[in-house]
N, C-alpha and C positions, 0 to 999 in steps of 0.2 A: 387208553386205560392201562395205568401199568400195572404189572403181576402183583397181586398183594404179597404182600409181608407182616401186615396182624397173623399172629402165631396164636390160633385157639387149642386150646392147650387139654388134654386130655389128660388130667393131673395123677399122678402117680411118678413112681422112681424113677428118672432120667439122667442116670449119671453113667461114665463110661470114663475107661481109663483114659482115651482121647483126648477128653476134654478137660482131666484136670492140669491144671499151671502150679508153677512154683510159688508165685504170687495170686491172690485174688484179685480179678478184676473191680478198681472203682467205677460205680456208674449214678448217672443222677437218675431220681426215680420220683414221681408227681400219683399219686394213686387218688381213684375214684371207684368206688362202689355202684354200680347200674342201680337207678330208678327201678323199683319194687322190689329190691330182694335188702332182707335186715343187713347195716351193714357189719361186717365180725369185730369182735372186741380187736381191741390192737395188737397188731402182729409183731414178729422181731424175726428180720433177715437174720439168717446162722452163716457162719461159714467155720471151719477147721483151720481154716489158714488167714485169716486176719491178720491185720499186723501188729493187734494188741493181743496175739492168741487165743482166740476165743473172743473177739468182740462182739457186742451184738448191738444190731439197730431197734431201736421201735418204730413203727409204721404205724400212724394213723390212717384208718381207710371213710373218707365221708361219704355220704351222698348227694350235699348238694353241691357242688363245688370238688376242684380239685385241688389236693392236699398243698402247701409246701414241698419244696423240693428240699430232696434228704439224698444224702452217697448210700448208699445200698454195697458190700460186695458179693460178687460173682464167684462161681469155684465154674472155673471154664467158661462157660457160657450159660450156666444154670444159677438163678438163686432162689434158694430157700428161704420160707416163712414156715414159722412156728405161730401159735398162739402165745400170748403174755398169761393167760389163765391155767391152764394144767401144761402148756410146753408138747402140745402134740401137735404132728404136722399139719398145715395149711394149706398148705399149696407149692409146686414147684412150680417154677415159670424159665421159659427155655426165653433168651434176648440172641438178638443179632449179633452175632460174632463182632461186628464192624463197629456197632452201637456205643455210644455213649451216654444219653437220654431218651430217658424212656416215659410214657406212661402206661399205666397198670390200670387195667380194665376190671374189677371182681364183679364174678358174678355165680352167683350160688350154682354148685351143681346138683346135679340127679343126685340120691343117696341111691348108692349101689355099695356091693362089696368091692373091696381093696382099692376107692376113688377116695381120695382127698376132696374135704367140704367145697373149696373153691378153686374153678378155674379162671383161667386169666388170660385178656387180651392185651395185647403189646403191641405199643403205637411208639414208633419213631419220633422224637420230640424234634425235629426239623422245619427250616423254614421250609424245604419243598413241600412237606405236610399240610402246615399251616403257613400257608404265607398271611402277611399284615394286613390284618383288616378283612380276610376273608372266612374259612372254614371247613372243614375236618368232616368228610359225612361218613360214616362204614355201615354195612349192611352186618348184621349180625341174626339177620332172620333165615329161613332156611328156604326161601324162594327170593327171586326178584323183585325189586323196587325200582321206582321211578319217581325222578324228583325235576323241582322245578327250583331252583335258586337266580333272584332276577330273570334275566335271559338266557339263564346253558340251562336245558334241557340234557339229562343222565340219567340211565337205566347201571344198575352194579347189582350185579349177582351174588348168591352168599359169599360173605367172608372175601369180600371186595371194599374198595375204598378209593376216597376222591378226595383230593387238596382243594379248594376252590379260592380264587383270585377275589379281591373286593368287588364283588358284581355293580356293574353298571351296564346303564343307567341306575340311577339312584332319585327317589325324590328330592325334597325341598328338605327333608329333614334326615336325610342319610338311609335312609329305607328302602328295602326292595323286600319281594315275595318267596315267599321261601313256600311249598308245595309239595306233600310226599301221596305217594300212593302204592297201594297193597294191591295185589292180585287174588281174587277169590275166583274159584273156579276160572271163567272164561272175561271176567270182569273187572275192570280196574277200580278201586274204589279208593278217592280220597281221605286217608287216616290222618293228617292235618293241614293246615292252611292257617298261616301269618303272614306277618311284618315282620322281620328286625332290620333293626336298626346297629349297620355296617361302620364301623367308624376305623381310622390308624390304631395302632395300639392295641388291638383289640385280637380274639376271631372267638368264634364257634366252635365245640365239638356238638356233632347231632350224631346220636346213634338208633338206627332203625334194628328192634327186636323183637320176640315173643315174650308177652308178660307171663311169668311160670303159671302167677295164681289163677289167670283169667283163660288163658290161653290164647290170649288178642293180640296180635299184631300193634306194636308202640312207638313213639318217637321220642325219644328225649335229649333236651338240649341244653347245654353249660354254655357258660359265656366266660370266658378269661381276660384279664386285663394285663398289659404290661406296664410297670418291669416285672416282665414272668419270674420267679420267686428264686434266688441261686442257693446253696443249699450249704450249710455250713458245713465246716469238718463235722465227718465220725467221729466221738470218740470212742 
C-alpha cells in the first residue's frame, strides 16, 4: 500500500514566501463535487502572476461526472479559487510540487470561523492511479474500510487509496464484483454490493465517505471514459 498523497486540505491561508516562483505554475485540473453536498456556483482560479496579469480561469465543479479538463495556475504550489458570484474566497488547495494533473475533490466543509466553504482532495491524474480499465478507490471516511474488487481483497485506512488493475477474472460480459464494507462497532457491515462492467478505455473513481446530512457511511462511483478530455489554452 503506498503512502497516500490525497492532500485533505484544511482550507484557510497557505501561502509562504517559499513557495512563491517568478512564473506561475500551469497545471491541468478535471473537478468533481462529492455525491450529497450542493455543488458551488462556478469558481475562478486567481493568481497575481499570470501571464496575462491578472488572468482568471472559471471552473465548473459537477456532481455527476467529472468536469473537462482546464490549465488552472499555481502561485508555488498553491491555487486559488474565488467565487464568480460576490469574488470571495473558496477554497485554497495545496498540489504536489512534482504534479502536473490533477483532480479536485469538493467537498463542503464544517461552517466554523475563519474556514473557507470548501475543502478539497487532490488526486494525481496518473496512470499508476488509474491504470486502463481498472479503478481509483480512496477512503475518505474517518475509520477503516474493506473492499472486495473481483479477486484482490483491501483494507485502507483513512485518507488512503488504491489504483486497481482491470480485475480478472471477469465474466462473459466484462464484469466482476466490486464489495465495500463499513465497520460499526465490532461488526463488518456490507454498505454496497454490484457488478461493473471493467472494459480498456475506461476506469472508475469509487469514493468511500460520511454523508454530512445523514451521517451514514457512503459509496459513490464515476465512471470516466477515454480520450480523457485535454484542456485548451487559458486565456
Amino acid at each position: 500500500m503506498r503512502t497516500i498523497c490525497i492532500c485533505l486540505l484544511l482550507l484557510g491561508p497557505v501561502l509562504s514566501v517559499a513557495q512563491d516562483a517568478k512564473d506561475p505554475k500551469k497545471v491541468t485540473c478535471r473537478f468533481l463535487c462529492l455525491e450529497g453536498s450542493t455543488p458551488p456556483p462556478p469558481l475562478i482560479n486567481i493568481t497575481d502572476k499570470s501571464p496575462d496579469k491578472g488572468a482568471e480561469v472559471t471552473c465548473t465543479v459537477p456532481t455527476n461526472g467529472l468536469s473537462p479538463a482546464i490549465f488552472c495556475y499555481a502561485k508555488g504550489d498553491t491555487l486559488n479559487f474565488i467565487f464568480s458570484t460576490d469574488r470571495t474566497p473558496a477554497a485554497t488547495v495545496r498540489i504536489p510540487p512534482k504534479g502536473n494533473a490533477f483532480i479536485l475533490v469538493f467537498v463542503a466543509a464544517a461552517k466554523a470561523a475563519n474556514t473557507l466553504p470548501w475543502r478539497v482532495f487532490v488526486i494525481e491524474d496518473t496512470p499508476k492511479n488509474f491504470p486502463d480499465g481498472g479503478a481509483f478507490v480512496a477512503n475518505f471516511h474517518n475509520q477503516d474500510i474493506r473492499f472486495l474488487i473481483g479477486t484482490s481483497k483491501v483494507m485502507l485506512h483513512p485518507a488512503g487509496f488504491h489504483g486497481f488493475a482491470r480485475p480478472d477474472p471477469r465474466d462473459a460480459f466484462n464484469m466482476a464484483a466490486v464489495v465495500f464494507e463499513f465497520q460499526q462497532q465490532d461488526t463488518w457491515r456490507t454498505a454496497s454490493e454490484s457488478m461493473l462492467r471493467f472494459l480498456p478505455g475506461m476506469r472508475y473513481l469509487i469514493f468511500a465517505y460520511v454523508d454530512a446530512a445523514s451521517g451514514r457511511p457512503r459509496i459513490s462511483t464515476y465512471q470516466d471514459f477515454r480520450p480523457f478530455s485535454k484542456p485548451p489554452e487559458a486565456r
